[in-house]
C-alpha positions in Angstrom: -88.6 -37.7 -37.3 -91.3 -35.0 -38.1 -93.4 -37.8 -39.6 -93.1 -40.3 -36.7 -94.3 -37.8 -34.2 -97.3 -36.3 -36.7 -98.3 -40.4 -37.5 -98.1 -41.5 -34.0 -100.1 -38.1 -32.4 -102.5 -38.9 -35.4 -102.6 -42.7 -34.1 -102.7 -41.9 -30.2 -106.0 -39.2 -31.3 -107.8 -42.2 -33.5 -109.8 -43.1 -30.8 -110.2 -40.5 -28.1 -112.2 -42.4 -25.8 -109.9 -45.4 -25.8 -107.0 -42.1 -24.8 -108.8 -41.1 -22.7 -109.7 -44.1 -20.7 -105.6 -45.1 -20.5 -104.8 -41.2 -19.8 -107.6 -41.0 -16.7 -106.2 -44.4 -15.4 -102.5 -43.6 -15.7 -103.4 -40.2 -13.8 -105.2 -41.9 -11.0 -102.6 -44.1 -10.7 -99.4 -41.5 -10.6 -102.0 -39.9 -8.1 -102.5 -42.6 -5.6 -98.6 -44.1 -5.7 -98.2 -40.3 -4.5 -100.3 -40.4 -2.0 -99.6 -43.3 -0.5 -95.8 -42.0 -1.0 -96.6 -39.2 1.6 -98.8 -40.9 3.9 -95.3 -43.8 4.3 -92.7 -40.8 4.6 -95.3 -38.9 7.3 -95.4 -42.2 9.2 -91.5 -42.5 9.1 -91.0 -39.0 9.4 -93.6 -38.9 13.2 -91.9 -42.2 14.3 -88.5 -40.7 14.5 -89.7 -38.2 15.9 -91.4 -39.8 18.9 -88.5 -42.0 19.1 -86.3 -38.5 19.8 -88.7 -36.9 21.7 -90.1 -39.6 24.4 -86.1 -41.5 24.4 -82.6 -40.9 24.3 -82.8 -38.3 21.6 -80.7 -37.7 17.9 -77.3 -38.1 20.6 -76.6 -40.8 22.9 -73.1 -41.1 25.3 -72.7 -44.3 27.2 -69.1 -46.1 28.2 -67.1 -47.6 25.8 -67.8 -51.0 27.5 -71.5 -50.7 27.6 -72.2 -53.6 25.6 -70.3 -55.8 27.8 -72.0 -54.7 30.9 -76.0 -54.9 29.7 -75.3 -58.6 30.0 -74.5 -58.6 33.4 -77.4 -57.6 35.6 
């Protein structure tokens, strides 16, 4: 197992500015998928809260037959 790992750092290190290249670009990547990761759950996140603060709130109580009775204006 000692070999595999010394042959394939040896092989990764051949040509550093090849590694480097797939190292920067895999960074930039991880970085923007997290980025845009927060901006979506900080959009959800304000949403839900508008939704609580300017409506009915996390709790609403209406009658049993409530349903039934939006229909009938």
């Amino acid at each position: 197992m000692q070999l595999f790992l010394t042959l394939a750092w040896r092989n990764i290190w051949r040509n550093r500015r090849r590694t480097l290249i797939s190292m920067s670009s895999v960074l930039f990547a991880v970085m923007l998928a997290i980025t845009f990761y927060s901006m979506e759950k900080g959009a959800y996140d304000r949403m839900i809260e508008s939704m609580v603060t300017y409506s009915t709130g996390y709790l609403q109580v209406q009658d049993v037959l409530f349903p039934e009775m939006q229909w009938h204006y």
